[in-house]
MARNU-438235 format. One line per 4 residues: number of its first residue (from 1); their letters; for each residue x, y, z of C-alpha. Coordinates in steps of 0.1 Angstrom, whole numbers, plus 5000, padded with zeros to 4 digits. Example, Ala and Ser with C-alpha at 12.3 -4.5 7.8 and 13.67 -1.06 7.14 Angstrom:
2
1	AS	5123,4955,5078  5137,4989,5071
END
This chain:
230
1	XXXX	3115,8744,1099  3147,8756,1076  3132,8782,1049  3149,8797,1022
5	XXXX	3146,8831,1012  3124,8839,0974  3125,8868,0953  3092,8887,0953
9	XXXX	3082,8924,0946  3063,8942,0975  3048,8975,0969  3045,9004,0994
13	XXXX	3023,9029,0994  3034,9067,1000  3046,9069,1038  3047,9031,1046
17	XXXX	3070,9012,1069  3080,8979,1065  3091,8948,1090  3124,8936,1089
21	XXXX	3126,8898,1074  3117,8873,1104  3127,8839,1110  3165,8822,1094
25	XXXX	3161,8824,1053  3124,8829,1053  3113,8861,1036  3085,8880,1060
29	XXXX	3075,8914,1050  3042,8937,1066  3041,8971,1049  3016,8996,1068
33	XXXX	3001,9023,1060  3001,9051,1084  2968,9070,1077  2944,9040,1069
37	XXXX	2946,9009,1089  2953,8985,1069  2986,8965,1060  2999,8946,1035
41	XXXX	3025,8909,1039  3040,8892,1017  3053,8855,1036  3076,8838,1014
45	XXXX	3095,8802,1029  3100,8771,1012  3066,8756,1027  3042,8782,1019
49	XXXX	3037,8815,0999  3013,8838,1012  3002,8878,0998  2978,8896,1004
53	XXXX	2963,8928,1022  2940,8932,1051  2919,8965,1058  2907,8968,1095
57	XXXX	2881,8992,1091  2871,8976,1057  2835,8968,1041  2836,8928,1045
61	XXXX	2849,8921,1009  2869,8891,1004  2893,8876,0978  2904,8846,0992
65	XXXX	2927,8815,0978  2942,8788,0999  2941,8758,0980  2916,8741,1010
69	XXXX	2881,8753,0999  2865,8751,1036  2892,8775,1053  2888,8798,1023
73	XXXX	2852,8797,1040  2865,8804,1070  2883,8833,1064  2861,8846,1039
77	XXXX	2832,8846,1073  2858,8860,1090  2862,8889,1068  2824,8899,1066
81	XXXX	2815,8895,1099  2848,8915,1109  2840,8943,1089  2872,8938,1074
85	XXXX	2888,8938,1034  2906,8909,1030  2929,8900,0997  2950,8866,1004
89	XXXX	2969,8842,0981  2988,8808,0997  3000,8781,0978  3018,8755,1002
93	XXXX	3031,8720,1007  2996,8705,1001  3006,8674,0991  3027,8670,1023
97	XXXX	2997,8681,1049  2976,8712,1054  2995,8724,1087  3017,8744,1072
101	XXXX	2998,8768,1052  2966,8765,1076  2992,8776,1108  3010,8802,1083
105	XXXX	2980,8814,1076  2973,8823,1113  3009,8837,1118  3006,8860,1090
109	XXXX	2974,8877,1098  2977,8883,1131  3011,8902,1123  2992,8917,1100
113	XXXX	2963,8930,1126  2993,8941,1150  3014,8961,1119  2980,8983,1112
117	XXXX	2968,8987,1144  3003,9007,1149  3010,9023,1182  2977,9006,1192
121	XXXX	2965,9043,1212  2927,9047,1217  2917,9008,1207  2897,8995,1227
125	XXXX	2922,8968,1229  2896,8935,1245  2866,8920,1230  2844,8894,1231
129	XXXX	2815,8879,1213  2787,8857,1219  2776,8838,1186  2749,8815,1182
133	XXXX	2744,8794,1150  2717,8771,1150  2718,8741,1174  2757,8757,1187
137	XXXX	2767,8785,1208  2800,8796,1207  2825,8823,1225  2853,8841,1216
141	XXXX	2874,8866,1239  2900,8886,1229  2931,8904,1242  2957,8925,1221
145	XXXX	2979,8922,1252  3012,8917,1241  3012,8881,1254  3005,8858,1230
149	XXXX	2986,8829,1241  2957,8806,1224  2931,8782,1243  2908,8765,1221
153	XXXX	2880,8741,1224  2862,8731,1192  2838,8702,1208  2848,8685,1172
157	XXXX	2852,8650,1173  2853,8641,1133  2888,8642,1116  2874,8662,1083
161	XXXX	2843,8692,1077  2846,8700,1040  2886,8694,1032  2897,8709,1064
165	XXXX	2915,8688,1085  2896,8698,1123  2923,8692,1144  2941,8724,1124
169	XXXX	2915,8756,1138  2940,8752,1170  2968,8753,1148  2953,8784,1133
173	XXXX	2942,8809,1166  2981,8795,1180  2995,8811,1150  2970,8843,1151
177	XXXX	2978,8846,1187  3016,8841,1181  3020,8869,1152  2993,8894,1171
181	XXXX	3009,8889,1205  2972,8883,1214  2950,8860,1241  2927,8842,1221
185	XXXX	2903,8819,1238  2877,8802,1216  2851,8774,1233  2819,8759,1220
189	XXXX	2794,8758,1251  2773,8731,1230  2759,8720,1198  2756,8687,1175
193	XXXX	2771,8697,1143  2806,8702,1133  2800,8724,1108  2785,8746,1128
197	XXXX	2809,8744,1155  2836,8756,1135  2817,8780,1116  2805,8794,1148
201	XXXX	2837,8803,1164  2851,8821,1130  2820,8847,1132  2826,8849,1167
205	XXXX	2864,8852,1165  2858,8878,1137  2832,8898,1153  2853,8897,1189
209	XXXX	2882,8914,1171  2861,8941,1157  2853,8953,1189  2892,8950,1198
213	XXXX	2901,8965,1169  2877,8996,1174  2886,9033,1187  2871,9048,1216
217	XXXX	2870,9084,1208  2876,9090,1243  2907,9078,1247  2924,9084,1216
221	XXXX	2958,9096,1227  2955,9070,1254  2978,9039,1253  2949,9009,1267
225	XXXX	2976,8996,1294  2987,9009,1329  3020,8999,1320  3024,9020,1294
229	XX	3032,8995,1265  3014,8966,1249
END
């Protein structure tokens, strides 16, 4: 949709780089740092507003503000069980629907991932994670490939958990996929509660990219690709 642009302040740190603006009238900036992973955006449109910074090799500390308590949950389980810091304000077009800030969300973090991994050398560059919770198992692979692409399925057949409208997680890993130019394929094998469904596939989504996100020592200088670009 038609976004104008918003005046905001974004602060770099000493030898940062920054995106140029993305998308017609919508504001978009990712400033990197190029001696720490870690990244900072700053998403301004006329649906949502979104801040924040994410640290890849973090401590799992979380300040998190969405306006929908159970994806600020989400993303706070995300954060721990990725290892990662993550700071993150939206305010959105609640009173219209959640998609917007829920799918923004998404888009903005997995630019985000993709701005501080940088050239992307010695990462391992796949992961995958098996995570059971309870009564539900749950899978999560990952590729940061270049191709973005998202298959997800929940098992959720309930329109709500907490405030979260379900049908929205999809809406989510397509936007996370779409800004990391990632695969991201999420299923639940089995299980009873939706809860746990949901909750299930965060850790594992969290926990998959960690190993993604990870250097082998071995390769440092080493591009993970035949092709010589991701």
């Amino acid at each position: 949709m038609k976004a104008t642009a918003k005046a905001g302040n974004t602060t770099a740190t000493k030898r940062s780089k920054s995106t140029k603006k993305r998308g017609r009238g919508a504001r978009n900036v990712v400033s990197a740092s190029s001696w720490t992973r870690k990244a900072a955006f700053d998403r301004q449109t006329t649906e949502t507003q979104i801040r924040g910074e994410l640290t890849v090799d973090g401590g799992g500390r979380y300040d998190v503000s969405t306006g929908i308590r159970f994806f600020d949950h989400m993303l706070e389980l995300f954060t721990r069980h990725g290892g990662f810091d993550l700071t993150l304000k939206a305010t959105g077009d609640l009173d219209v629907d959640q998609h917007h800030t829920v799918e923004d969300v998404g888009i903005v973090l997995g630019e985000t991932v993709l701005k501080a991994l940088g050239d992307r050398k010695g990462i391992n560059r796949a992961g995958y994670f098996v995570m059971p919770m309870d009564e539900t198992l749950a899978v999560v692979a990952i590729d940061l490939s270049g191709r973005p692409h998202a298959v997800v399925d929940l098992k959720v057949r309930v329109r709500h958990v907490g405030d979260l409208q379900t049908e929205l997680v999809h809406d989510f890993f397509d936007g996370f996929a779409a800004g990391a130019r990632a695969n991201v394929h999420a299923k639940v094998l089995y299980g009873r509660s939706s809860h746990h469904h949901i909750e299930a596939v965060f850790k594992a989504f969290a926990r998959a990219l960690r190993v993604a996100c990870a250097r082998d020592e071995r390769l440092a200088a080493m591009l993970p690709s035949t092709k010589g670009l991701l």
